[in-house]
C-alpha positions in Angstrom: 0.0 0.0 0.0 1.4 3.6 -0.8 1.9 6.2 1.5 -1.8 8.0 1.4 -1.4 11.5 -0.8 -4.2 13.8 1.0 -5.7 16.9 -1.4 -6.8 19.9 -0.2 -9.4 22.0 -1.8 -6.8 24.6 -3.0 -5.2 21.9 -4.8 -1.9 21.5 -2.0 -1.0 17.9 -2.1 -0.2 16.2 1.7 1.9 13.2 2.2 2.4 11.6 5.6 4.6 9.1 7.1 3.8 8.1 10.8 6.5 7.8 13.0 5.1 6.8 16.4 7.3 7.4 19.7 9.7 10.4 17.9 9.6 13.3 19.9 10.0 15.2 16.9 9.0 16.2 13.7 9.8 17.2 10.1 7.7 18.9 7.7 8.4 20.4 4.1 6.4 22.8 1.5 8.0 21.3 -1.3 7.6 23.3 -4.8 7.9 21.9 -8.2 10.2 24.7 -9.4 14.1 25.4 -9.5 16.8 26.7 -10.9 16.1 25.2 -14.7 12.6 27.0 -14.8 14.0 30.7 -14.7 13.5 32.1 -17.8 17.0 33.2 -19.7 17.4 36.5 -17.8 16.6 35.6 -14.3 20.0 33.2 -13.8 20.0 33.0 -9.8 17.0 34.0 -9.4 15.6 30.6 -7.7 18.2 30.7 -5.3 18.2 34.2 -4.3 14.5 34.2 -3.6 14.8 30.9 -1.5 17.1 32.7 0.3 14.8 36.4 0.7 11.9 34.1 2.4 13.8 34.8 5.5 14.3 38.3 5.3 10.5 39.5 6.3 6.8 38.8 5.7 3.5 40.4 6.4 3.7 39.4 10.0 7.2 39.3 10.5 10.5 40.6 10.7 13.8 38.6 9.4 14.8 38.5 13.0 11.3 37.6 14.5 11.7 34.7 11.2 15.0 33.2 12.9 13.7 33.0 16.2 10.3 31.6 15.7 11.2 28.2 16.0 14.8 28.2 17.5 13.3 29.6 20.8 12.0 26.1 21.4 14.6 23.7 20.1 13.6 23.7 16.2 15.4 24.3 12.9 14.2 26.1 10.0 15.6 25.6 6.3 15.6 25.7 2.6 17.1 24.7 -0.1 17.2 25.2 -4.1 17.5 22.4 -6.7 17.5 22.1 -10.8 13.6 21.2 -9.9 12.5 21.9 -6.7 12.7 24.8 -3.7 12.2 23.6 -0.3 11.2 25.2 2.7 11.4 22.9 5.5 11.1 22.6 9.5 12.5 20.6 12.6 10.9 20.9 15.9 10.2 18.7 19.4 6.4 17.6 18.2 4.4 19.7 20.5 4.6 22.6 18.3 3.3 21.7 15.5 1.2 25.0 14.8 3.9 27.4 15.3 6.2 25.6 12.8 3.4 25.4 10.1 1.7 29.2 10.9 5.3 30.2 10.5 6.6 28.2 7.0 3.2 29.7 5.2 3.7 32.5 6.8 7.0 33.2 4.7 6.0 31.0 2.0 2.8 32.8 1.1 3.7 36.2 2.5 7.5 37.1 2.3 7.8 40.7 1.3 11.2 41.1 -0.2 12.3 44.4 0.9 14.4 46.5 -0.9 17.0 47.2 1.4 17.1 43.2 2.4 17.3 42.6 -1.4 20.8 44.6 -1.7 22.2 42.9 1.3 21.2 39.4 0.4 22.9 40.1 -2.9 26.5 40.6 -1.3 25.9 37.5 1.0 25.8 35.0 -1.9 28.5 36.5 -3.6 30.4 35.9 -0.7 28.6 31.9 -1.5 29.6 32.2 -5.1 33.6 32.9 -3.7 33.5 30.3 -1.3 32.4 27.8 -3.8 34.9 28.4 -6.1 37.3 26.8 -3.7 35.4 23.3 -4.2 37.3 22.5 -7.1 34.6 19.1 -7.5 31.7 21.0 -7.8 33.1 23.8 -9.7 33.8 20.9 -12.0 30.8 19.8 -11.9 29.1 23.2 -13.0 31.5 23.2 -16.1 30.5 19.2 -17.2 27.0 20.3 -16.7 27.1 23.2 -18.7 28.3 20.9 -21.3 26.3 18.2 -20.9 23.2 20.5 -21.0 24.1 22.8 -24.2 22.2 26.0 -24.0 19.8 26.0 -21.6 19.1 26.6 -18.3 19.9 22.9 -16.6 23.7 23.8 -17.6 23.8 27.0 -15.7 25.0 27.0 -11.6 22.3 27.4 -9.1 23.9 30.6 -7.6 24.5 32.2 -10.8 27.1 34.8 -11.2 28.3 38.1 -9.4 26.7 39.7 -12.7 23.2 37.8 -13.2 23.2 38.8 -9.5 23.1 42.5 -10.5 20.6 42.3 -13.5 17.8 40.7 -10.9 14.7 43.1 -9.1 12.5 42.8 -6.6 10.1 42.7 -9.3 11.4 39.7 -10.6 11.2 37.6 -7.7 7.8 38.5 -7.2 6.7 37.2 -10.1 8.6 34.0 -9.7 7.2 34.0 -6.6 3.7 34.1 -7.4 4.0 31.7 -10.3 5.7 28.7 -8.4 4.9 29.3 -5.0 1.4 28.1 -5.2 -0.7 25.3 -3.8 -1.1 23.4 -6.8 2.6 23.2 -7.6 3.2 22.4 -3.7 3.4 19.4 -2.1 3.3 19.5 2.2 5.0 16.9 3.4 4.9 15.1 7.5 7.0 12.8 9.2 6.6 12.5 12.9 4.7 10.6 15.8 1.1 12.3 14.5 -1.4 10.6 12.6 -2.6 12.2 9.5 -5.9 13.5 11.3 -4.3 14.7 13.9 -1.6 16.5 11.6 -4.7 17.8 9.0 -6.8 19.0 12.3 -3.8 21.6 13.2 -2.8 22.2 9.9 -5.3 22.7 7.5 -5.9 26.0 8.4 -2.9 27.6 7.7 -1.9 25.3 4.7 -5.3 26.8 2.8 -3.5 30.2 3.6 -2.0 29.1 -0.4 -3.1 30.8 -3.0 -4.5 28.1 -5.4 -2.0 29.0 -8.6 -1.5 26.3 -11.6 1.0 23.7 -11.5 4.3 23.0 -13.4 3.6 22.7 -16.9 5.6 19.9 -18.9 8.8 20.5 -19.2 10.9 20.9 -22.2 14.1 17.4 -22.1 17.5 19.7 -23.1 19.0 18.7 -26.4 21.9 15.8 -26.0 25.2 17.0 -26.2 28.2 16.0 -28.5 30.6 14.1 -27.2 33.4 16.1 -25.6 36.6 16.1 -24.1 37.8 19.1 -22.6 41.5 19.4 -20.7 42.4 22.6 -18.8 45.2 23.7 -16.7 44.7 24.9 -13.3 46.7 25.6 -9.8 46.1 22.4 -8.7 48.1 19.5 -7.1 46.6 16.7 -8.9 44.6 15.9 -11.8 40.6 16.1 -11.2 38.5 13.8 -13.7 34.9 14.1 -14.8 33.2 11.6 -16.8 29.9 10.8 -17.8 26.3 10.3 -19.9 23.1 11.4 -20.1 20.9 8.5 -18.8 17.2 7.8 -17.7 14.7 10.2 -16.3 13.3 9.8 -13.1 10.0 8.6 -14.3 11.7 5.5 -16.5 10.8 1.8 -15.7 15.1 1.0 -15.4 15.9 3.5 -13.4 15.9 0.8 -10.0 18.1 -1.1 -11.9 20.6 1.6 -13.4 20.8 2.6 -9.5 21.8 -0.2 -8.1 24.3 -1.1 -10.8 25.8 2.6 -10.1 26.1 1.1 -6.3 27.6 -1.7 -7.4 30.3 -0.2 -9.8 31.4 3.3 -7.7 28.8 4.3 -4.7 29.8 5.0 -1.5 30.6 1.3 -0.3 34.2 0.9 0.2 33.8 -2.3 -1.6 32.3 -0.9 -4.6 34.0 -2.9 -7.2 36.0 0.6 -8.6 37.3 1.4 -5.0 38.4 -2.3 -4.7 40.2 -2.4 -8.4 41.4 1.5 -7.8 42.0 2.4 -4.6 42.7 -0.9 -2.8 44.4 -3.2 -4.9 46.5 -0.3 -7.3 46.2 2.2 -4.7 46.1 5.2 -7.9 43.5 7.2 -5.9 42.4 8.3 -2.7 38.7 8.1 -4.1 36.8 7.3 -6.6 33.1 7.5 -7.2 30.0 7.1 -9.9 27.2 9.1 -9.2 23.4 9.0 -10.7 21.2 12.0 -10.4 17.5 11.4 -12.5 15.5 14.9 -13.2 12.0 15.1 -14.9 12.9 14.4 -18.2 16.7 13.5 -18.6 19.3 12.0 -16.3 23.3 12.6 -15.7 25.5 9.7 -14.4 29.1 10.6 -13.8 32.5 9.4 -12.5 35.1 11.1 -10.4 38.1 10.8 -8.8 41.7 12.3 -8.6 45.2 11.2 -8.7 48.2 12.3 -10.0 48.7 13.1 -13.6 51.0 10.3 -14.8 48.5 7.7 -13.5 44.7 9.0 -15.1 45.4 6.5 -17.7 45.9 3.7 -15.9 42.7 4.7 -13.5 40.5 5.0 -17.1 41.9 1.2 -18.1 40.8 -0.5 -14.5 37.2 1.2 -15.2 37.2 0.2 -18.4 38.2 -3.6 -17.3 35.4 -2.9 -14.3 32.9 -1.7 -16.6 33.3 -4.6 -19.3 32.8 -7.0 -16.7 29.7 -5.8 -15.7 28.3 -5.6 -19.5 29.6 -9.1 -20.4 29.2 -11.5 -17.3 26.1 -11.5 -15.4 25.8 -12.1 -11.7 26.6 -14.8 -10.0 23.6 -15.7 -7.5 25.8 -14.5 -4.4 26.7 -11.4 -5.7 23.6 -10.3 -6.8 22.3 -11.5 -3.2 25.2 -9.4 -1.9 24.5 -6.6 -4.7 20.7 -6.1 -3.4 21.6 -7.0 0.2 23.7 -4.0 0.5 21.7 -1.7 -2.1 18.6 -2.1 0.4 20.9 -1.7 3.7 21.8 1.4 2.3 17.9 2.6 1.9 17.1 1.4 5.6 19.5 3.2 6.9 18.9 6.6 5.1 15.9 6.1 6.1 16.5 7.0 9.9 17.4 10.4 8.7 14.1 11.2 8.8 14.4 14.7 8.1 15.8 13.3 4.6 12.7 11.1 4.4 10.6 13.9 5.0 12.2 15.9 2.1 12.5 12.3 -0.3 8.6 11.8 0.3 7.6 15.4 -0.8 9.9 14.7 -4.3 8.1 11.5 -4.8 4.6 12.7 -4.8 6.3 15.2 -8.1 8.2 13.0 -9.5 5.3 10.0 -9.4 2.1 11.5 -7.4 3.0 9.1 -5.2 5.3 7.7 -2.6 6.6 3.7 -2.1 6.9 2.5 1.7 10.4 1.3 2.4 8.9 -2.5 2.2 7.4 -2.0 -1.4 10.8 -0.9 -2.4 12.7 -3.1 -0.7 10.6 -6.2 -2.5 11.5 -4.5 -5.8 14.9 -4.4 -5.4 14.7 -8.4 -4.4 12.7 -8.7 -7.9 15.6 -6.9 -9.7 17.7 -9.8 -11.2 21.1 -10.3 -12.9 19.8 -9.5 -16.1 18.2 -6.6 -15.5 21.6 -5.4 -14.0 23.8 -7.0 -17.2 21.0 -5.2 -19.4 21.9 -1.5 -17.9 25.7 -2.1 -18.3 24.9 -2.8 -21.6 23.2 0.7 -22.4 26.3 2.5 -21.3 28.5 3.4 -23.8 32.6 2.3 -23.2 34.4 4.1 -21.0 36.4 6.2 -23.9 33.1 7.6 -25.2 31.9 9.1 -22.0 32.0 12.9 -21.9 34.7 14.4 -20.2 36.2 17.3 -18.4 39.6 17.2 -16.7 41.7 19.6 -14.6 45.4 19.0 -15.0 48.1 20.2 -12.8 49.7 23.7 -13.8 52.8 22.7 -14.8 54.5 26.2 -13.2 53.5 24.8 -9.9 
C-alpha cells in the first residue's frame, strides 16, 4: 500500500509518514520549481528568492523569522535544486502549529524588501567565492554546462556576481507568485502524528495558499556531442569528470541503473571501482560514480583524482570494471550481496528522517506518489542479474563518455 497523498481544496498535495514514539517532527512545503525553470534572464534568481523568504513577511521581521522556531529547540531551512525549492522545518512535536503558521507565513507572504534585497545580494557573492574553492563541484558546474548545451539545466544554481546585479525585486515577485502556489506544492509530514491529527492543526494555515497552476511539462535539453575538454589549473593533482546522459526519473530501469551505479562506484568501500582502484593499485584516494535522475533526462558521472602520470591507468581499470559488468552476469551471491547491500543502504537513510521527509515530498512530483520502504525493498529483491547485465549494456565504453579534466599547472 502507498503512503496515502491527502488533497486539499486549494489543490496543495499532503503526504504523511507516521512515526510513532519520535519526539520530533519534520515537515516540508516542497515546490515543483528550480533553478532550470527561470526564464534566460533571471540566472539565480531561484536561489536568491529561496534565500529572501527569510528576510521578512507580512507578519514578520527577518529576525522575528529566525527565532520563531529556535526559541524552542527547532530548525528552520531551505534549499534550491534544478527542480525543486524547499522550505522545511524541525521541531520537538508539540509545536506543531507554530512551525506550520510560520513556513506559510513566509512561503505565502514574504515581502522582499528592498534594502534586504541589496544585502542578500553581497551574502551569496560571498557563497559564489566560497564555492569556487570546491574544485569538484566547480567541476561539476562546467560538465553540466556541457552536458546541457544552451539551456538553463547547464547553468549554476547561484548564478554569477553579474546575473546577481541584473535581478529586481520585481522579478522575484513574479517568480514568486507563479511557483509558489498550492497546486505546484506538495506538504509533506513525518513525525509521531497521525494524519488527522496533523490535518486537524494544519489545514488552516496550509489553505492560507493561494491556489495557482502547477508546473507545466517540461521541455528534455538537447543531447550534447561528445566532448573532451582538458584545462590547466593551480592544482596538485589531476581532477576527472566523466559521464552520460541517462534515464529520467519517471523511467521503468531506473531501480536497476541505480543499483548497478552502487555496485560499480557508490559510497561502499567495496564498490568494485574502490576495490580495483583504490585498494588493490592504490592510484587514488577516491573514486566515485554518481546517478542523479530529473524530470525528463538523467546525468551519471565518474570522479576521482590522482596524479597526472596515473589518469590512464585509473581510465583502463574502469574500463576492465565496466566490461565486466556488460559481459558476465551475476553470480547468484553477488547479486544477493548486490541487493543485500543496495537495500541496507535505503534502511539506513531512512533513519534520517528529516531526509525522508524531504524524499517523500519529491516522490509525490516525481510519481504522485510515494513507495513505503517495504514496497521498495521487494522490488529491489525482484531486480535480477539480467536486469543489471541489461543496464551495463546501455552505457557506452568508458572512452566515449564525456569528459572534463583539470590537469596540474605545470608552473606549480
Amino acid at each position: 500500500m502507498q503512503s496515502p497523498v491527502y488533497r486539499l481544496d486549494n489543490g496543495l498535495r499532503i503526504i504523511h509518514r507516521q512515526w510513532r514514539g519520535s519526539g520530533v517532527e519534520h515537515i516540508g512545503l516542497v515546490a515543483d520549481a528550480g533553478s532550470r525553470d527561470e526564464k534566460e534572464d533571471e540566472w539565480g534568481l531561484a536561489h536568491l528568492l529561496e534565500h529572501m523568504l527569510f528576510k521578512g513577511s507580512k507578519h514578520r521581521t527577518a529576525r522575528q523569522i529566525l527565532t520563531r522556531l529556535e526559541e524552542v529547540g527547532g530548525d528552520l531551512n531551505a534549499y534550491t535544486s534544478r527542480e525543486r525549492t524547499c522550505l522545511y522545518a524541525s521541531y520537538p512535536h508539540k509545536h506543531l502549529r507554530r512551525a506550520v503558521e510560520l513556513l506559510t507565513d513566509i512561503y505565502t507572504g514574504a515581502m522582499i524588501p528592498e534594502h534586504e534585497l541589496q544585502r542578500e545580494k553581497k551574502v551569496i557573492r560571498e557563497e559564489i567565492m566560497q564555492y569556487r574553492d570546491d574544485y569538484e563541484e566547480r567541476l561539476l558546474d562546467l560538465f553540466e554546462q556541457e552536458m546541457f548545451p544552451g539551456c538553463s539545466m547547464g547553468r549554476p544554481i547561484l548564478g554569477s556576481e553579474e546575473s546577481l546585479t541584473r535581478l529586481t525585486r520585481d522579478h522575484l515577485i513574479e517568480h514568486k507568485n507563479r511557483y509558489l502556489t498550492a497546486q505546484n506544492t506538495v506538504f509533506s509530514y513525518v513525525g509521531p502524528r497521525s494524519l488527522s491529527s496533523v490535518l486537524r492543526m494544519a489545514e488552516p494555515f496550509l489553505l492560507r495558499l493561494p491556489h495557482g497552476s502547477a508546473q507545466p511539462p517540461r521541455v528534455a535539453p538537447p543531447m550534447p556531442q561528445t566532448f573532451r575538454r582538458e584545462e590547466r589549473m593551480p592544482l596538485s593533482s589531476a581532477h576527472n569528470l566523466l559521464g552520460v546522459r541517462c534515464h529520467p526519473v519517471q523511467h521503468p530501469r531506473r531501480l536497476p541503473l541505480q543499483m548497478l551505479v552502487h555496485l560499480l562506484g557508490g559510497d561502499a568501500l567495496s564498490s568494485r571501482l574502490n576495490l580495483r582502484v583504490r585498494e588493490r593499485n592504490a592510484l587514488v584516494y577516491g573514486i566515485e560514480t554518481q546517478y542523479t535522475p530529473y524530470s525528463d533526462c538523467g546525468l551519471l558521472y565518474l570522479y576521482f583524482t590522482c596524479a597526472e602520470d596515473k589518469r590512464h591507468k585509473v581510465l583502463e581499470l574502469v574500463g576492465e570494471e565496466l566490461k565486466k559488468l556488460q559481459h558476465t552476469p551475476l553470480s547468484k551471491a553477488a547479486l544477493h550481496t548486490s541487493r543485500e547491500q543496495f537495500a541496507g543502504r535505503l534502511i539506513l537513510g531512512e533513519e534520517n528522517r528529516q531526509g525522508l521527509m524531504l524524499a517523500l515530498g519529491q516522490a509525490v512530483h516525481d510519481h504522485g506518489e510515494a513507495e513505503t520502504l517495504p514496497q521498495l525493498l521487494h522490488r529491489i529483491r525482484q531486480t535480477t542479474a539480467a536486469d543489471l547485465l541489461e543496464e551495463a549494456r546501455r552505457l557506452p565504453d568508458i572512452e566515449d563518455w564525456c569528459r572534463y579534466v583539470w590537469l596540474p599547472d605545470e608552473k606549480q
